[in-house]
FISEBA-229094 format. One record per residue (C-alpha): residue number from 0; x, y, z. Coordinates in nm, 2 decimals. Layout:
// FISEBA-229094
NUM/X/Y/Z
...
//
This chain:
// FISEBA-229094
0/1.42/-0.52/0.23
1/1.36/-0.79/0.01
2/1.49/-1.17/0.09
3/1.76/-1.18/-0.15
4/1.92/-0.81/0.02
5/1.88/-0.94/0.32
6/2.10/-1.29/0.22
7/2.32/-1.11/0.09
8/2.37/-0.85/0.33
9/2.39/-1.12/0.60
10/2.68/-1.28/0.43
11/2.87/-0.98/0.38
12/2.84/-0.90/0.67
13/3.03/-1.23/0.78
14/3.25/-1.17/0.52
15/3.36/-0.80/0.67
16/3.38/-0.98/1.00
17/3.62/-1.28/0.92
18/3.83/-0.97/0.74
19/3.88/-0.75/1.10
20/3.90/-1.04/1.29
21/4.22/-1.16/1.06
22/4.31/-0.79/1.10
23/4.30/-0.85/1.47
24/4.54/-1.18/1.50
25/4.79/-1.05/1.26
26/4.83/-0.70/1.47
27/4.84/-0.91/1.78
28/5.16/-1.06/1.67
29/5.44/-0.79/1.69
30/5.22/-0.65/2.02
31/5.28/-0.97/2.21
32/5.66/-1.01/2.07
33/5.73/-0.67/2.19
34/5.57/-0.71/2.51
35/5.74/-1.05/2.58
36/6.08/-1.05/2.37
37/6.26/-1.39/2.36
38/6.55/-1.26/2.52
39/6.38/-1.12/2.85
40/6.52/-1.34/3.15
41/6.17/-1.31/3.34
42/6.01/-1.53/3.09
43/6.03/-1.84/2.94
44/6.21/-1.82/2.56
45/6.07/-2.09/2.40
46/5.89/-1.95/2.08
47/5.60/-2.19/2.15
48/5.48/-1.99/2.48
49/5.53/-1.70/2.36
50/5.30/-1.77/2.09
51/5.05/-1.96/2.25
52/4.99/-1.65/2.51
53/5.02/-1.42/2.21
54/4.68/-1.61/2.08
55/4.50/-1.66/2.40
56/4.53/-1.32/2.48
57/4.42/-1.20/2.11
58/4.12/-1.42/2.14
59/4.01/-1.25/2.49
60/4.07/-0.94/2.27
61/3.82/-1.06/2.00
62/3.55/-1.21/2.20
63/3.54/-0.80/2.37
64/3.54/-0.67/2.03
65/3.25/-0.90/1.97
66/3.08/-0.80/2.26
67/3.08/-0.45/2.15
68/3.01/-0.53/1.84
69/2.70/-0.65/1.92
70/2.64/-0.41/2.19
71/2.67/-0.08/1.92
72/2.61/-0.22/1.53
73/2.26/-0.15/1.42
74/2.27/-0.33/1.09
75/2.21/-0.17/0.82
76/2.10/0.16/0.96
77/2.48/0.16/1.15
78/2.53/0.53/1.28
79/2.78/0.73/1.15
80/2.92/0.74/1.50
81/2.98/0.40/1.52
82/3.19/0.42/1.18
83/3.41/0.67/1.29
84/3.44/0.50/1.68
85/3.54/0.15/1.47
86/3.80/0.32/1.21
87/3.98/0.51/1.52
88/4.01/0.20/1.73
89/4.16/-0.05/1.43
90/4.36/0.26/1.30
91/4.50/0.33/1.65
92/4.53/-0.05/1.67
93/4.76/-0.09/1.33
94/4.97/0.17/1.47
95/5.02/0.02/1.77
96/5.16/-0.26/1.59
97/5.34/-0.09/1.34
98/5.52/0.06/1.63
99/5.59/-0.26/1.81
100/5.76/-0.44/1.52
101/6.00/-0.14/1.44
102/5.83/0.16/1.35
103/5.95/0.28/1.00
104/6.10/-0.03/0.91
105/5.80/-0.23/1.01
106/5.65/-0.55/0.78
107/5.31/-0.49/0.96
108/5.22/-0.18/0.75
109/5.01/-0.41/0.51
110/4.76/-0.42/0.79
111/4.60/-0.11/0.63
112/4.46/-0.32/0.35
113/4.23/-0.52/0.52
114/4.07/-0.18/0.62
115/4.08/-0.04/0.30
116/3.93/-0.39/0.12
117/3.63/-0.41/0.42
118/3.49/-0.07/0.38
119/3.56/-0.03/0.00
120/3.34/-0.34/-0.04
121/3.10/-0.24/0.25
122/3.04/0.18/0.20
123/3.15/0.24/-0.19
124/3.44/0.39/-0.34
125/3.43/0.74/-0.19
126/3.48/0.54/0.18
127/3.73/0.33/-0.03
128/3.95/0.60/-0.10
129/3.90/0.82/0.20
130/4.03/0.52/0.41
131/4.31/0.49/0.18
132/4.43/0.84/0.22
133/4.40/0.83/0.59
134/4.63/0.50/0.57
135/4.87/0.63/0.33
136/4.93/0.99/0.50
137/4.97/0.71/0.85
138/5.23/0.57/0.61
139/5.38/0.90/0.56
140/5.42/1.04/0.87
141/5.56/0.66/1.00
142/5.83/0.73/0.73
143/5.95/1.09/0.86
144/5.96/1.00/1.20
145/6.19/0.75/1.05
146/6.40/1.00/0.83
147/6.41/1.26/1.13
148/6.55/0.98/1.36
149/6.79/0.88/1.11
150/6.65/0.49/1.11
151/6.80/0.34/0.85
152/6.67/0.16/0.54
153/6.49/0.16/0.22
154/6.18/0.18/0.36
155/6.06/0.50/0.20
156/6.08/0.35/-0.19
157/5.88/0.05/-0.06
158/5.62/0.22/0.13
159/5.55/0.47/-0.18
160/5.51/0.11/-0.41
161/5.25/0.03/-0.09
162/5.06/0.36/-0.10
163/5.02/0.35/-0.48
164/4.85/-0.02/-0.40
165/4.63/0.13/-0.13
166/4.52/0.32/-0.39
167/4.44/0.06/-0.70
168/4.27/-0.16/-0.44
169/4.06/0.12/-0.30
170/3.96/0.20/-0.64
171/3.88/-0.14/-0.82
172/3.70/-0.31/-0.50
173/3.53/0.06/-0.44
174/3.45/0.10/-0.81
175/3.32/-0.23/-0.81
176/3.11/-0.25/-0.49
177/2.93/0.07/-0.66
178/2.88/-0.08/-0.96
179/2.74/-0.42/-0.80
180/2.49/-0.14/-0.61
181/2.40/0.04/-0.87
182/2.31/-0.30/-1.13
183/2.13/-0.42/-0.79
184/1.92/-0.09/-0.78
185/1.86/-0.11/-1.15
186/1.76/-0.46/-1.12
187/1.49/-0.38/-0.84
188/1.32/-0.08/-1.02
189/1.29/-0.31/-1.30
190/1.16/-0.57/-1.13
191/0.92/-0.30/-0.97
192/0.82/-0.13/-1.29
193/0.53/-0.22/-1.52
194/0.68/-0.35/-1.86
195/0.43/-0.14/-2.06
196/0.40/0.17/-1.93
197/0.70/0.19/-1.65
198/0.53/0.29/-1.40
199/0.55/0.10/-1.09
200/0.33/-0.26/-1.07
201/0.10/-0.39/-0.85
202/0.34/-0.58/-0.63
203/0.57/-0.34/-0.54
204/0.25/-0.06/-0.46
205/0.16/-0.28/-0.12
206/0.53/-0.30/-0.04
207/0.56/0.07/-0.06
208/0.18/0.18/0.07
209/0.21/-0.03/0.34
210/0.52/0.16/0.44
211/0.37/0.52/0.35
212/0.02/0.42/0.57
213/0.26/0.30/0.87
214/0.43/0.63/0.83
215/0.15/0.84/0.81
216/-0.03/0.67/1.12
217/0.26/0.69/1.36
218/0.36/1.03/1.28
219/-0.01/1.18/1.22
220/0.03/1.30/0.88
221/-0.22/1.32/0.62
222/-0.23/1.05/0.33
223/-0.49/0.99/0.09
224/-0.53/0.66/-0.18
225/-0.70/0.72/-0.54
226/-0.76/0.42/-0.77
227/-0.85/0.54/-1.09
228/-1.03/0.29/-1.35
229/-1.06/0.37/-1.71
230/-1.42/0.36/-1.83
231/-1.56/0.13/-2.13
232/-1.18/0.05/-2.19
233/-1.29/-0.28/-2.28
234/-1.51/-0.20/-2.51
235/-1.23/0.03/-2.69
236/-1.02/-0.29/-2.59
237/-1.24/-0.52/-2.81
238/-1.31/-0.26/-3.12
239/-0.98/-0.16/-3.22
240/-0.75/-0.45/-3.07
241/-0.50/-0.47/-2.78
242/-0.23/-0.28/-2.96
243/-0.45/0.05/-2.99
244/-0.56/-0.04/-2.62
245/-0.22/-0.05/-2.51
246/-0.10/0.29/-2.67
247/-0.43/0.41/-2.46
248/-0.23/0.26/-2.12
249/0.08/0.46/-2.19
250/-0.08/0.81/-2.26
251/-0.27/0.75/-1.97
252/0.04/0.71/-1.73
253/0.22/1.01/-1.94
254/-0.06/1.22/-1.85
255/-0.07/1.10/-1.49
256/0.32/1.16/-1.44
257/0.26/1.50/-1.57
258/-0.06/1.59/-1.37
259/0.08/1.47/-1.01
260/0.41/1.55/-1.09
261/0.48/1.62/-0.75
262/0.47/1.23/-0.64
263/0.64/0.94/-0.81
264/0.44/0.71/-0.64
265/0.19/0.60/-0.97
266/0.13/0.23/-0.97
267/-0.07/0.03/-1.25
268/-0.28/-0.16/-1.00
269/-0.45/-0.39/-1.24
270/-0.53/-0.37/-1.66
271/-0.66/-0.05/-1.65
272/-0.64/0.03/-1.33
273/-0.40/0.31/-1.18
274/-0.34/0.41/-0.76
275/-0.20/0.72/-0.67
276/-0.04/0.75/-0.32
277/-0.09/1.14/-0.20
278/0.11/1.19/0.06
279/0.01/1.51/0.27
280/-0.34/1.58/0.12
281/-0.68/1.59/0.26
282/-0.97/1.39/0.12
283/-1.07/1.75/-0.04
284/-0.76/1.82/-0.15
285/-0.73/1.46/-0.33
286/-1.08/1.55/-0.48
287/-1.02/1.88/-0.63
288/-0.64/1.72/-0.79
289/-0.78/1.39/-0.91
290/-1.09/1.60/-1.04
291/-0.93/1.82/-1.24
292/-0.73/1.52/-1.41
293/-1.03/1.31/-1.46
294/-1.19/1.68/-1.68
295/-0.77/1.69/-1.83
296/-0.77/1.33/-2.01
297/-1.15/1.33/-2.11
298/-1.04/1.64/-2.34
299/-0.71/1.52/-2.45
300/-0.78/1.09/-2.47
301/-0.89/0.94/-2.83
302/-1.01/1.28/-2.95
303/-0.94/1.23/-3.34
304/-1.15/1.04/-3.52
305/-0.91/0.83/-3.68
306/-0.81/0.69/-3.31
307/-1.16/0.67/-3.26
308/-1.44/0.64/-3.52
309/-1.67/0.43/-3.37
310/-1.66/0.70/-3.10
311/-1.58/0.48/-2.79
312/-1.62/0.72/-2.48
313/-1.34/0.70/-2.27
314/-1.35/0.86/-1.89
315/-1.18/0.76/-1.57
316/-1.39/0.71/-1.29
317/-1.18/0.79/-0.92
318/-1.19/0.67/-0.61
319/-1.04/0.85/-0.31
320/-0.97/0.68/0.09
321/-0.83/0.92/0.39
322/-0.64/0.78/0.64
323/-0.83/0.76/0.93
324/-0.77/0.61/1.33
325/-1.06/0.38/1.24
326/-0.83/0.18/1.03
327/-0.60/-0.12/1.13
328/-0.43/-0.19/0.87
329/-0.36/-0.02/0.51
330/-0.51/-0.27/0.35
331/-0.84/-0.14/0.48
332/-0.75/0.21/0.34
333/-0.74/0.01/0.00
334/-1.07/-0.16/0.06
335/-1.24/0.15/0.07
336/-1.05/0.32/-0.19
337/-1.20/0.05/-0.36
338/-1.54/0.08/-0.28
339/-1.55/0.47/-0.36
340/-1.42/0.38/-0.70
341/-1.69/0.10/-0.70
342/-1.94/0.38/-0.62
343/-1.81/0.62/-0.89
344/-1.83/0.37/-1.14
345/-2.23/0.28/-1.04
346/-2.30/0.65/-1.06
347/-2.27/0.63/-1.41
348/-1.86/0.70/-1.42
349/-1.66/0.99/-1.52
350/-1.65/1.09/-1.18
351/-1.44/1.15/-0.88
352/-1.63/0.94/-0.54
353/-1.45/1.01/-0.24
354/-1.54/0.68/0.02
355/-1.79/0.76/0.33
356/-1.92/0.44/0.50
357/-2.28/0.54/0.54
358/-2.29/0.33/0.84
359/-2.00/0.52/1.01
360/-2.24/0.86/0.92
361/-2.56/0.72/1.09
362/-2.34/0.50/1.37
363/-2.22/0.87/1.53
364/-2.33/0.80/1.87
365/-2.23/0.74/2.22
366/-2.51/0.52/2.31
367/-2.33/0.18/2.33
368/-2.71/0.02/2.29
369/-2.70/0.15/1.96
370/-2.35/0.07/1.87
371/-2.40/-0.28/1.98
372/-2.74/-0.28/1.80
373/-2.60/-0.18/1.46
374/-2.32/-0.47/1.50
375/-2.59/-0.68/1.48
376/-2.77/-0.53/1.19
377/-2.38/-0.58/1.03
378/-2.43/-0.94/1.08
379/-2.76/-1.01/1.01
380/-2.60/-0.82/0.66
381/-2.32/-1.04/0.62
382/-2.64/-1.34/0.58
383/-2.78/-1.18/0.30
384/-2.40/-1.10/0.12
385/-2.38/-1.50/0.19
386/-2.71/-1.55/-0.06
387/-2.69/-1.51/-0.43
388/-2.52/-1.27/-0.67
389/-2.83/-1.10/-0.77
390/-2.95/-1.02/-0.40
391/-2.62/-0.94/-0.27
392/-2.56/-0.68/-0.54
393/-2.94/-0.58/-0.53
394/-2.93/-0.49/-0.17
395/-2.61/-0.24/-0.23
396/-2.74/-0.08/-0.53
397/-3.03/-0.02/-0.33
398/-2.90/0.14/-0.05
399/-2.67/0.38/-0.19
400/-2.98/0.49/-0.39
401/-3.13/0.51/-0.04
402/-2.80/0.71/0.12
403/-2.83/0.98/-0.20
404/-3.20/1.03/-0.15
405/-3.13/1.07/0.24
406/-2.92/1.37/0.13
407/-3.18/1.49/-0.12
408/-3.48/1.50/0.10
409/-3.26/1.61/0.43
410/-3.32/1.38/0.63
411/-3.27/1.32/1.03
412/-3.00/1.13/1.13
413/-3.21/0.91/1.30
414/-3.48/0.90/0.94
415/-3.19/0.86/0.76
416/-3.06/0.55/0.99
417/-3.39/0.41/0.99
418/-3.38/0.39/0.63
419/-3.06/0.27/0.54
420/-3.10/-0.04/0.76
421/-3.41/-0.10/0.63
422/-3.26/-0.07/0.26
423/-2.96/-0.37/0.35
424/-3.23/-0.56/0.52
425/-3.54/-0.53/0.32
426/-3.48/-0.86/0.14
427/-3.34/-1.03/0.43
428/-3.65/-1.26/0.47
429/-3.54/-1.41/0.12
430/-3.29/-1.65/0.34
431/-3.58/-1.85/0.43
432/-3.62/-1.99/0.05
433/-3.40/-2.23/-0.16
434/-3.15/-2.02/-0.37
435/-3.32/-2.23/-0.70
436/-3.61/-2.00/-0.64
437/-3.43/-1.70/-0.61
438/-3.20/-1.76/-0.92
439/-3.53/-1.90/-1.14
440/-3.45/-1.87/-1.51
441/-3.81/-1.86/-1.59
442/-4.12/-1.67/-1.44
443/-4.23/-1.79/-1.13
444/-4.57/-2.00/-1.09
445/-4.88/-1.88/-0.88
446/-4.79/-2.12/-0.61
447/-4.39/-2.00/-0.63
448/-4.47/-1.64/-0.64
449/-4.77/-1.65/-0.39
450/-4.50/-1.82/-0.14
451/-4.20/-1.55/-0.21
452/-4.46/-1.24/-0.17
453/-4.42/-1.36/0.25
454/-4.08/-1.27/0.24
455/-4.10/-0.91/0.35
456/-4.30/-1.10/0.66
457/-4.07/-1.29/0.70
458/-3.73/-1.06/0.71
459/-3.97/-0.85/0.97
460/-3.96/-1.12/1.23
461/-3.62/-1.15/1.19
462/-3.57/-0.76/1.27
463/-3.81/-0.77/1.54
464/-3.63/-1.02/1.76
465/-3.32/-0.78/1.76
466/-3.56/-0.45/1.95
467/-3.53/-0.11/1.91
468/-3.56/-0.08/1.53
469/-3.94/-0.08/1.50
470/-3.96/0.15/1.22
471/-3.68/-0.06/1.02
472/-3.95/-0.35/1.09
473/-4.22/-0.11/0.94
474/-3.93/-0.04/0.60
475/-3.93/-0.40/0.58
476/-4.31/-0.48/0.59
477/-4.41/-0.21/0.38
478/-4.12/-0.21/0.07
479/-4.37/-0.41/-0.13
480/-4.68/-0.16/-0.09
481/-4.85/0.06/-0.36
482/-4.91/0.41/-0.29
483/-5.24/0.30/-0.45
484/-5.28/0.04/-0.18
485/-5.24/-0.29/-0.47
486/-4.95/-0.39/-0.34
487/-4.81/-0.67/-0.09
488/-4.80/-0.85/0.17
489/-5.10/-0.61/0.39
490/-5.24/-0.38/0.11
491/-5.15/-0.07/0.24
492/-5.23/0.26/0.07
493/-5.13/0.63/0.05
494/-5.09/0.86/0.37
495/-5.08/0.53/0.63
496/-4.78/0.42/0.46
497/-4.43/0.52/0.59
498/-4.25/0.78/0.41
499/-3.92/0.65/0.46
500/-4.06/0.28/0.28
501/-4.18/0.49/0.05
502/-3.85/0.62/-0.03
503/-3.70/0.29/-0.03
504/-3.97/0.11/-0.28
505/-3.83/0.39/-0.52
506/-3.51/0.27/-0.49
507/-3.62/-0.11/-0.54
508/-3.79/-0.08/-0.81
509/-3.59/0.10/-0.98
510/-3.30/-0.12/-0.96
511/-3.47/-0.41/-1.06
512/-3.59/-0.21/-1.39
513/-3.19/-0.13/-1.49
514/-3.07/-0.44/-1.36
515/-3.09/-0.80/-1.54
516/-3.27/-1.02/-1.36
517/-3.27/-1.43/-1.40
518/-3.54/-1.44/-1.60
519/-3.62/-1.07/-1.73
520/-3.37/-0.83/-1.91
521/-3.24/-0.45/-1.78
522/-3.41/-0.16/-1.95
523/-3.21/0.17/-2.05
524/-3.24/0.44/-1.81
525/-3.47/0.66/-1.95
526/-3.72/0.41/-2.01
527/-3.73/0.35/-1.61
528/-3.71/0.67/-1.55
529/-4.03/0.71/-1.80
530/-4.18/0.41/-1.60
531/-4.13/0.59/-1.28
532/-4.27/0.89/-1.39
533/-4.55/0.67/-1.56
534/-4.60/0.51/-1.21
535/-4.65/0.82/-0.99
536/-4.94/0.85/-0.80
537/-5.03/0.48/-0.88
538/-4.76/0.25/-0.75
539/-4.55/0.50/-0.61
540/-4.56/0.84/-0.40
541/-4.56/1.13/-0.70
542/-4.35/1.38/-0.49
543/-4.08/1.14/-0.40
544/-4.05/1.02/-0.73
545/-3.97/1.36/-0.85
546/-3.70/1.39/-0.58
547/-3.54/1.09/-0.71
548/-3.54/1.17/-1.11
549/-3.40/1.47/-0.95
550/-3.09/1.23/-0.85
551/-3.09/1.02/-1.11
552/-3.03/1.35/-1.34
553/-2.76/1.49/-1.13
554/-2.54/1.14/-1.16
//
């Protein structure tokens, strides 16, 4: 509930109080004159007494009624039960006092229209009019005992003018509370919906995730995220204008509402950048559906060539979270929805990456030495995120290069802890230097570069103070050796060096080779890959470096 419902359900509700509390003092009235008449010679007749103990006593009444009032309402979610309870007790009430000041011929009847305005305005027209009727056919049946008893008076013409207004109020104040609901709803999906392409925006996805993740967790259902990115959108952005980008936007969401057609929960997250809720589906599940929508729009988006001459490819990339008891909060869920479409889009896009924290993967053990070990390795991480773009990024690209070749060659899970810590660590000894040297525009000198070639040295002291990761310490040492034995810091060759820093001087290299660095551009793919191949058996161990082409053609 949003701070302006719950202002103005708070004064209604005072509103709707103030109403049955008048209700209250004007039925008290004719109870109090019935029960001590002004011409009974056990009490006093002065009209002031009589009065004064006729409100005392009403406000003992009311102060009880508060009492239960606040004893049994529920606010907004007030049970049914409690409606009916409340409607008895003031319609038992109003005939009680209907009865007392003269039955048929009484002037208290009116009473009914506090009732009938309250819960008009409160519950809607339909509550408008059934209170009405139940007032009215009251009315009624006050009138025939009337005309059986032969009471005299023209009370039956004036209580059918009475009914009719029972009526007309229950109507407009009914009509119009629904209306005034209805313009309210209307005004919060608009305020919740995208302008562009009406689906729901970013703001209102938290309110409503957060809710669906709460859900979820406490009753143990399954719930699965995707955040869905479209690729090279920019680019198509920038060649044909934001008009023609736009138009892409809305036949994205079309397509989307069509595809997962059987949830409405499709928010535009960011430019172009969609989430999915997926209530009730596994991570699998949310693969194969999110899958086969990523293979849907790559056939059906920008397929003429008069949308599209330059030929602009555009894919969605995916990325998928599960609900898991690891998570605290749902924005966690969203964190690593966002990572796995992070991953998806590294791997080359026009994919579907469903998150797994390789760390969670290798940390399956009981040993709480090893637990508490890798919390450490977690911070000695969070140093290197600290440093500069370039190593921060580095290291990541790295080790998910690591985590795929882990799967390729089948490693242990102990190999394959080994080398994912050393792959997040292997530059780790670069906090030792100023970040001007790390960032250098220009190619380092002899003395510079001499100096930085200790850093793999370096990050191994680091490592080795921690204990119990002495092969990570070996990954660390060694990332910078030739298979040939020209590299750094030890010279190193062939056979005596580890396979799994091996594997990982791959991965470095590589990286650097498609990645701009301060002072030397990326190269296309291919051309690494050529260099890689170029390098085997020289720089590099030949039969891992056909294991990772092997990846790098798969993604």
């Amino acid at each position: 509930m949003t701070e302006f419902e719950r202002n103005r359900s708070q004064k209604l509700k005072i509103i709707l109080f103030t109403l049955k509390i008048l209700t209250i003092l004007f039925m008290a009235v004719p109870v109090f004159q019935k029960i001590f008449p002004q011409q009974s010679s056990s009490f006093p007749t002065n009209d002031y007494t009589s009065t004064l103990l006729a409100e005392l006593f009403t406000c003992a009444v009311i102060g009880l009624i508060m009492l239960l009032w606040k004893m049994l309402d529920k606010g907004n979610n007030r049970s049914r039960i409690y409606t009916v309870l409340e409607l008895t007790i003031f319609f038992l009430l109003i005939m009680v006092s209907i009865y007392c000041s003269g039955g048929p011929t009484s002037a208290y009847k009116f009473l009914f229209l506090y009732l009938i305005i309250s819960h008009a305005i409160e519950y809607g027209i339909r509550m408008g009019f059934a209170v009405s009727g139940i007032s009215s056919v009251l009315v009624i049946a006050t009138d025939v005992w009337g005309l059986v008893n032969d009471v005299p008076g023209n009370y039956l013409e004036n209580d059918i003018a009475m009914i009719a207004m029972f009526i007309s109020i229950a109507w407009t104040l009914g009509y119009y509370s629904s209306m005034e609901g209805h313009f309210i709803e209307m005004l919060k999906d608009h305020a919740n919906r995208d302008g562009l392409t009406s689906c729901y925006n970013h703001r209102y996805f938290f309110e409503m995730f957060e809710k669906d993740f709460e859900d979820c967790r406490r009753d143990g259902r399954k719930l699965c995220l995707a955040m869905l990115d479209i690729d090279h959108f920019k680019e198509y952005n920038d060649t044909y204008g934001h008009q023609k980008g736009d138009a892409v936007l809305v036949r994205v969401v079309e397509e989307m509402k069509t595809h997962f057609s059987h949830t409405d929960e499709i928010f535009r997250y960011g430019g172009d950048e969609f989430s999915v809720i997926l209530n009730g589906c596994s991570a699998e599940e949310a693969s194969r559906l999110t899958d086969s929508f990523r293979l849907r729009l790559e056939k059906t988006l920008c397929v003429s060539e008069a949308e599209n001459p330059y030929h602009v490819k555009l894919t969605v990339s995916v990325g998928i979270a599960e609900i898991s008891p690891t998570m605290n909060t749902y924005m966690d869920m969203i964190a690593r929805a966002d990572t796995a479409l992070y991953n998806a889009k590294f791997l080359n896009r026009n994919r579907v990456e469903v998150f797994s924290s390789m760390f969670e993967e290798i940390d399956n053990s009981a040993d709480l030495k090893l637990h508490n070990t890798l919390t450490s390795i977690r911070a000695l991480i969070s140093v290197i995120n600290s440093r500069d773009d370039y190593t921060y990024n580095h290291t990541n690209r790295v080790a998910k290069y690591c985590w795929m070749m882990t799967r390729q060659l089948n490693l242990s899970r102990a190999d394959a802890r080994t080398l994912m810590v050393g792959a997040y660590l292997h530059d780790l000894g670069k906090i030792n230097y100023q970040k001007d040297l790390l960032i250098a525009s220009k190619p380092l000198s002899d003395e510079q570069w001499t100096e930085l070639k200790k850093h793999p040295v370096y990050g191994a002291e680091i490592v080795r103070q921690i204990g119990g990761f002495d092969e990570v310490v070996t990954l660390i040492l060694q990332h910078h050796e030739r298979f040939d034995g020209k590299g750094y810091p030890y010279g190193v060759s062939g056979p005596k060096l580890n396979r799994l820093s091996r594997v990982l001087t791959i991965a470095d290299s590589y990286d650097a080779m498609v990645n701009d660095r301060p002072y030397k551009k990326k190269m296309p793919q291919e051309e690494a890959i050529a260099e890689l191949e170029r390098c085997a058996g020289t720089q590099f161990d030949p039969e891992l470096v056909s294991e990772f082409i092997a990846i790098l053609r798969k993604i």
